[in-house]
N, C-alpha and C positions, 0 to 999 in steps of 0.2 A: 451275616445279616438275616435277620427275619420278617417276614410280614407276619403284622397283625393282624390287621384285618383288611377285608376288600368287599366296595361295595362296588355297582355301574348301573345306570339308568337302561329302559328297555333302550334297544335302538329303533329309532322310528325309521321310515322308510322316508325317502326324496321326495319333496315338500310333502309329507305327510303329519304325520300327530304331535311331529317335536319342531317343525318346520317352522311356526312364527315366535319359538321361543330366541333369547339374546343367549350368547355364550354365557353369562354370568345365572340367566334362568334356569338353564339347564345344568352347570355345575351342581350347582349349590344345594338343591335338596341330595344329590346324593350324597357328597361330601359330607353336609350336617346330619345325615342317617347314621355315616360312617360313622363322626366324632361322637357322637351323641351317643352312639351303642358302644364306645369307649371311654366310658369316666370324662365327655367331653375333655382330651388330651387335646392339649394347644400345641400342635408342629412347630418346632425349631424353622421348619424351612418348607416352600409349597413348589414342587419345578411339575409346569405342567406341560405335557406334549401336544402339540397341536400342527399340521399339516399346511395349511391353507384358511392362516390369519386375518387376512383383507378381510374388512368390512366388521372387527371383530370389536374396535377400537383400540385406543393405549394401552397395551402393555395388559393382557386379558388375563394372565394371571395376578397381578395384581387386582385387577377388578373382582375377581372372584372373592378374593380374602378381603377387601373392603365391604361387597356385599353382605359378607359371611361374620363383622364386626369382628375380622381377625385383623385390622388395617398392621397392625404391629411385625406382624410376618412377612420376611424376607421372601421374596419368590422369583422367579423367571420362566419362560418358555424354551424348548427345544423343539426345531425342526429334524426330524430324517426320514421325513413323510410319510409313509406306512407305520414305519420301525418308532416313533416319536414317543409313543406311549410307555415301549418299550425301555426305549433306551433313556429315558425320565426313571425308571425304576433302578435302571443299572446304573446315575449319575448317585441318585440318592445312596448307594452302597458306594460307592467313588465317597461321596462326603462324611457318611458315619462310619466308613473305617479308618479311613483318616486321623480323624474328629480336628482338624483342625479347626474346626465352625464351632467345636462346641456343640456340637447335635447331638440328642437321643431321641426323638422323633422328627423322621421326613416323611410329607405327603405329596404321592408323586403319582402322576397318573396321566390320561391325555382326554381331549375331546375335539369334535369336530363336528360344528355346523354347516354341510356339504348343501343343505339347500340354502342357506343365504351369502355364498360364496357369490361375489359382484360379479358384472362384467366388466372390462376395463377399457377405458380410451387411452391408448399408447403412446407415447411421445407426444400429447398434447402440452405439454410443459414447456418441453426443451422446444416444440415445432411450432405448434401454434396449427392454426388451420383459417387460411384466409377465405378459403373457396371450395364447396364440395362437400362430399358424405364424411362421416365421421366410422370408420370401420370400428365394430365392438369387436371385442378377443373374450373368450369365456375364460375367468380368472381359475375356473377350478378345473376346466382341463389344462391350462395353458400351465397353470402353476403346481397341481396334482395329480396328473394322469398323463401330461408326455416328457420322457426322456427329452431333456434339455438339450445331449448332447449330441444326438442323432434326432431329432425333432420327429422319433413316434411314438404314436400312442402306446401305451402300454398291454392293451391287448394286443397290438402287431406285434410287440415283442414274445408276449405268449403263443399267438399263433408259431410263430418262428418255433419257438423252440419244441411243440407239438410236434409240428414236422421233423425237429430233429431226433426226438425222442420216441415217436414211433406211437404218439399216444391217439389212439382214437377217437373220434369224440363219444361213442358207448363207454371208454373209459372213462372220459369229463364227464358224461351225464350220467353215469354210477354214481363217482364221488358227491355230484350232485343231488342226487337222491335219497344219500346215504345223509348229506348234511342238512337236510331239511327232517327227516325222521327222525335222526336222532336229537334234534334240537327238539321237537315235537313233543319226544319220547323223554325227554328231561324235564319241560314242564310238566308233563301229567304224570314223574313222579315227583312234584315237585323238591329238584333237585336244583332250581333257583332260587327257589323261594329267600335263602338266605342272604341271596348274592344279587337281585332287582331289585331296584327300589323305584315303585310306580313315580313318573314324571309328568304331568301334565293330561291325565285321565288315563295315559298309556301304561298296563301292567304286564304286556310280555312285547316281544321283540314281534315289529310288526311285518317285516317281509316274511314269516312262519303264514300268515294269512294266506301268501301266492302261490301254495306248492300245488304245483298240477303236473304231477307225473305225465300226465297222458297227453299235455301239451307240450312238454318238454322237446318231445323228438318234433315237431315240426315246425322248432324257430328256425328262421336265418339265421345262419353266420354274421356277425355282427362287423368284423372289421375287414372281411374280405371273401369275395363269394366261394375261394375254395377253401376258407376256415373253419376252426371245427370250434373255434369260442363262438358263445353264444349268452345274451342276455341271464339264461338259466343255470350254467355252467361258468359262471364267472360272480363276483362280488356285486352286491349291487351299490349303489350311491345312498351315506346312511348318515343319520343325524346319530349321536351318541356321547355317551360320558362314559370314565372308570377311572376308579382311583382306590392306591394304595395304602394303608398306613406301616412304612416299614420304621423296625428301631435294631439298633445293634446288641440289644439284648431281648429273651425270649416272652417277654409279658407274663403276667399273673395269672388273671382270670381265664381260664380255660387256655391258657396258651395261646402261642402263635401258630396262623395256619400253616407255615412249611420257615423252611430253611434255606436261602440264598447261597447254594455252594459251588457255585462258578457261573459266570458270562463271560459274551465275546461278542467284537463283532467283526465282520470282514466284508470283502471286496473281491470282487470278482472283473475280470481285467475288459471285459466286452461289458458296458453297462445294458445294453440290451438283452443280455442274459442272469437278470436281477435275479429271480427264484434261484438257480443254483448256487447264488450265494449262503442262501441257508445251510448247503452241504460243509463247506469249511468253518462256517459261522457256529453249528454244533458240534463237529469236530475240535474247534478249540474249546471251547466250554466245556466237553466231557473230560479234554486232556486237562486243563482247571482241575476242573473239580473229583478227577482221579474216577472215573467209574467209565466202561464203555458203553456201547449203546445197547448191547443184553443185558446190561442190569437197567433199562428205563420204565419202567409199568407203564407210563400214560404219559404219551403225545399232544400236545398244541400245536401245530403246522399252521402255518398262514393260507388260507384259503383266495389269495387276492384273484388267482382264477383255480379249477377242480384240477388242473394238472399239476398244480404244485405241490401239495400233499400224495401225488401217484411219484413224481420227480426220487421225494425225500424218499419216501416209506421204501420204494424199491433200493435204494443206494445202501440203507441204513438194516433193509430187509426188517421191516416192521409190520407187523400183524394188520390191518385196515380196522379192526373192532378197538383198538389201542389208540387210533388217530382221533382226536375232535371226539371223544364220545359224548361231550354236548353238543354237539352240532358245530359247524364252523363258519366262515363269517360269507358264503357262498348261502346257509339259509337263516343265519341268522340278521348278518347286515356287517355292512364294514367302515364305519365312520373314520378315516385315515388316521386320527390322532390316536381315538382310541381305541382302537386294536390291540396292539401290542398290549397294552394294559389289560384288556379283560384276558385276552388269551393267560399271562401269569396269573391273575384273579383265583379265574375259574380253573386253573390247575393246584393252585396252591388249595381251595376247598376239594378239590377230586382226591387229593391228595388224604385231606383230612378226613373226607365220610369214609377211605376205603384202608382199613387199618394191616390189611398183610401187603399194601404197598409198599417202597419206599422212595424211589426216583421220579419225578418227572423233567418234561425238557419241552420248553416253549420256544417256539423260532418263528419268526419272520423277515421275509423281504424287502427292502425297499425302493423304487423308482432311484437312478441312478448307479446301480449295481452292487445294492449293499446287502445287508441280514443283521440281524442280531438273535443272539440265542443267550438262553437261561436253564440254569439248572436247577431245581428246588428237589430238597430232601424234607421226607415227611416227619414231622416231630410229635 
């Protein structure tokens, strides 16, 4: 399978500059960037990933392609929280190599509007409330940021596994440092330029505005006083878009940006130890797609906190100038759908500016104890 093309909107920062757009607002100019820089190509099929739908209305992929006068196009969403984006890319290769749909282009990618996630009143349906306060639940930690099945946060799960790992937090706030400069360092050579498409006055990813090295060291601990996650060293809460044009054959005009040559995903038995699941998660993929992980040139690692990319790189023994070399979503932003998706995106174009490459390998985590991982070959 291949992608053609990949676009994704900046990501804005937690009610910030994407914050009073509609999930249909914020699709759509990228997607119509996308088609429109393609022969306006009408998709066969639209699967979009999205994390934490509440408040988004019916059926939000469909709404997109109504917005976008594509009403004729089949679509659906997938959850797998983090991973949504992701694994929206890997359905669409599920469908065109199949072809039992009859597809030659799917469009598949994720979003997610993390500042206008509701709050929610609980059992007021089934319970009613005769007398008394009405307790609120926040629908987007409730439903995107805690382990369902141990009922914690997701940083306690990271902290946990810091401690078992031995990681310090000078190591978090390295990685941290490392993803906000290099994200920096990629706009100003502009090495987005091809792959943003300004949304709403906003034209680069606006948590790159908070890097304060020199504040860094003197946050709290965020989810328990002898933690070493910290606001700065962890993903922050992000508005964002990104989406794929992939087709089972290589395109014309200048080609396609890489080659889809194996995914996986897997499972990891403690779901409160989600980031290691990316270890098995690109271990199947590489055994896929027949290559191991010395022949990879360039890394996408999920940044959901700065110890997950220290977790992989050492397991997999990977260079740290190889990880995220545009920054990753620790300084650029992490809007839970669409993660996954930029991360293949912006690897399939690294793939493409840099021509004595030929491998890369995108993975991420997801709440619940899962991963998914991608292999693209440069064409």
């Amino acid at each position: 399978m291949y992608i053609l093309d990949y676009k994704r909107s900046p990501f804005g920062c937690f009610n910030g500059a994407l914050s009073g757009l509609s999930i249909d607002e914020l699709c759509c100019p990228v997607i119509d960037s996308l088609l429109s820089k393609n022969a306006r190509i009408v998709p066969d099929l639209f699967i979009l990933g999205q994390a934490v739908p509440a408040g988004s209305g019916q059926n939000p992929s469909a709404l997109v392609m109504n917005k976008l006068c594509l009403n004729t196009v089949p679509s659906f969403s997938v959850n797998k929280v983090c991973a949504s984006g992701m694994e929206a890319v890997m359905l669409a290769c599920d469908v065109l190599s199949c072809n039992m749909r009859r597809t030659k282009f799917v469009l598949a990618g994720g979003v997610e509007q993390m500042s206008k996630c509701p709050h929610y009143l609980m059992n007021q349906r089934s319970q009613g409330c005769k007398f008394g306060d009405l307790p609120l639940k926040d629908g987007l930690l409730f439903d995107g940021l805690t382990d369902s099945a141990t009922n914690m946060k997701m940083g306690e799960c990271g902290d946990m596994l810091a401690r078992e790992y031995n990681i310090e937090r000078p190591i978090q706030d390295q990685w941290a440092v490392k993803s906000f400069t290099f994200g920096l360092k990629a706009y100003e050579d502009r090495l987005y330029e091809r792959e943003v498409v300004p949304v709403n006055g906003l034209t680069r990813d606006e948590q790159l505005q908070k890097f304060n090295p020199q504040k860094m060291a003197t946050l709290k601990p965020s989810f328990s006083p002898t933690g070493t996650i910290t606001a700065a060293n962890s993903s922050p809460l992000s508005d964002g878009a990104a989406f794929l044009l992939l087709s089972s054959e290589p395109g014309v005009e200048g080609g396609a940006l890489a080659k889809i040559i194996g995914y996986a995903d897997a499972q990891v038995e403690d779901p409160r130890r989600f980031p290691t699941a990316i270890i098995p998660a690109v271990e199947k993929a590489l055994l896929i797609s027949g290559i191991g992980a010395q022949n990879v040139d360039h890394w996408e690692i999920s940044e959901a906190f700065a110890l997950v990319p220290e977790i992989v790189s050492k397991h997999f023994d990977i260079p740290q100038e190889r990880v995220n070399e545009k920054g990753g979503a620790v300084g650029l932003g992490h809007p839970l759908g669409a993660s996954g998706a930029r991360m293949v995106g912006t690897l399939a174009m690294t793939l493409k500016l840099n021509v004595n490459s030929k491998y890369g390998v995108a993975a991420i985590c997801n709440g619940g104890g899962g991963a998914s991982a991608i292999v693209l070959e440069r064409v």
